[in-house]
C-alpha positions as CSV (number, residue, x, y, z in Angstrom):
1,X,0.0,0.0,0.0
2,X,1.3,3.5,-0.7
3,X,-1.0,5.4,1.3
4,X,0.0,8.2,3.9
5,X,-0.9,7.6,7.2
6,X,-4.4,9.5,7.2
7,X,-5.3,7.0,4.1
8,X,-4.7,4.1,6.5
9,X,-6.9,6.0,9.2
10,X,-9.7,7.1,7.0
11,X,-10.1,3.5,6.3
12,X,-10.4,2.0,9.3
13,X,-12.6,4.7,10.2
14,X,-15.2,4.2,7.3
15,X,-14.2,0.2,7.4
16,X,-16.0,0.5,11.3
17,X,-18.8,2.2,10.3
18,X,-19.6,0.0,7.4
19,X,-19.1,-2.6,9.6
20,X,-21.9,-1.2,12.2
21,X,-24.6,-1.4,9.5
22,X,-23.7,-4.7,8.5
23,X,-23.7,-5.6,11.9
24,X,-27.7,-4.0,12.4
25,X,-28.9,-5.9,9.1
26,X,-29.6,-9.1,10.8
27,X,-27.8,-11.2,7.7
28,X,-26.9,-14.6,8.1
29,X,-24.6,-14.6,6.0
30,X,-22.9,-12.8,3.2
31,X,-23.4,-15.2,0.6
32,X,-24.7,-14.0,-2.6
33,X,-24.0,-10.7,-2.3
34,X,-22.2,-10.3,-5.4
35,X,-18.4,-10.0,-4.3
36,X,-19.8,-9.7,-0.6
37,X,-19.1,-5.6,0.4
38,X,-18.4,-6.7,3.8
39,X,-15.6,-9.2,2.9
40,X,-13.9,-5.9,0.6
41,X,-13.9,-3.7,3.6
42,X,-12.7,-5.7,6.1
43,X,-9.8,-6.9,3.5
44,X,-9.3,-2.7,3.2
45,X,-9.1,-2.4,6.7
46,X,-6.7,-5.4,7.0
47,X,-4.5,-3.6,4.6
48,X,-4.7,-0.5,6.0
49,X,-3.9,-2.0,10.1
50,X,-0.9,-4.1,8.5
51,X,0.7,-0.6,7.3
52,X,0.2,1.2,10.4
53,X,1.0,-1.9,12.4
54,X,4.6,-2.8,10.0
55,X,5.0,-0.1,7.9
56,X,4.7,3.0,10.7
57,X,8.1,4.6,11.4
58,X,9.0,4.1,14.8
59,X,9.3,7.4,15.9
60,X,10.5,7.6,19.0
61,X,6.9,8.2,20.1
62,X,5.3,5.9,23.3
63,X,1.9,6.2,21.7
64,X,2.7,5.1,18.1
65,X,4.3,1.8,19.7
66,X,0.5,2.0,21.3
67,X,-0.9,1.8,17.9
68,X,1.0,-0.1,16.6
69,X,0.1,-2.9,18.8
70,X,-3.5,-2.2,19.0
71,X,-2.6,-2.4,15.2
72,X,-1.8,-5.6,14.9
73,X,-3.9,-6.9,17.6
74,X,-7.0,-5.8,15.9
75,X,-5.6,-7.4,12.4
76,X,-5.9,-11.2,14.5
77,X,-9.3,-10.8,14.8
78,X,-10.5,-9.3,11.4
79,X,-8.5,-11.9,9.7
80,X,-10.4,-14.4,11.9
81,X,-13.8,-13.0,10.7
82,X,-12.3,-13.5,7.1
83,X,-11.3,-16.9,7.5
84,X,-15.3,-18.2,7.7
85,X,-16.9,-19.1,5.3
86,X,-20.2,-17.0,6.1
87,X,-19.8,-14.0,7.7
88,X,-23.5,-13.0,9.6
89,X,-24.4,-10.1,11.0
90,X,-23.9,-11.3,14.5
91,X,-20.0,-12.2,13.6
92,X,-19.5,-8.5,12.3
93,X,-21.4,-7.3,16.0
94,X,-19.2,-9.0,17.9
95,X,-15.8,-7.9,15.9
96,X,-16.8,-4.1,16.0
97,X,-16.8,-5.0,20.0
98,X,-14.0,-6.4,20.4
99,X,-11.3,-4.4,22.4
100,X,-8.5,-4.7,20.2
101,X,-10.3,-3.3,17.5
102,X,-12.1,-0.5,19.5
103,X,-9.0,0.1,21.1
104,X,-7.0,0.9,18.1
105,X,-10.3,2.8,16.5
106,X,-9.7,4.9,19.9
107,X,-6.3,5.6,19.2
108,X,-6.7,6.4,15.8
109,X,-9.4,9.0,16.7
110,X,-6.5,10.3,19.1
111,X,-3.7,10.6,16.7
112,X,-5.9,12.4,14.1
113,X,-6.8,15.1,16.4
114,X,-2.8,15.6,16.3
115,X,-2.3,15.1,12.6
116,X,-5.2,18.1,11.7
């Protein structure tokens, strides 16, 4: 990916969101859905968390080693939601609560309050 760092984050941020209506649709599945939208945006957002998570430069910065944990933390459990073969509703719930992936949402929120 040759993004810049607010690419990475604007991702995420629109891949959780996406996510949260998926999440309210009640779908058992994803299958027939023509390419599945949810399976493309949680692929994005595992793009976009491996660069922050291995391609961030370590900056000296406590907080970016922060992300970059929560980073790759957060990449564990979307690539376990990608590994199923049906991805319902309730799966995509339960992934936008987890703490690693709310936790680096959080700190993504943080550092672009810095960036702006």
């Amino acid at each position: 990916m040759s993004n810049s760092l607010p690419e990475y984050i604007e991702v995420i941020e629109a891949g959780y969101e996406f996510l949260l209506a998926y999440a309210a649709q009640g779908r058992e599945s994803d299958e027939g859905q023509g390419g599945s939208e949810v399976r493309t945006t949680l692929a994005g957002m595992t793009e976009a968390a491996k660069a922050i998570a291995y391609e961030t430069t370590d900056d000296g910065n406590e907080f970016t080693a922060v992300i970059r944990e929560d980073a790759v933390k957060s990449l564990a459990a979307i690539s376990l939601v990608l590994a199923q073969e049906k991805i319902s509703s309730e799966l995509i719930d339960n992934l936008n609560a987890s703490i690693h992936v709310r936790a680096l949402l959080t700190d993504l929120f943080l550092l672009s309050e810095t960036l702006d």
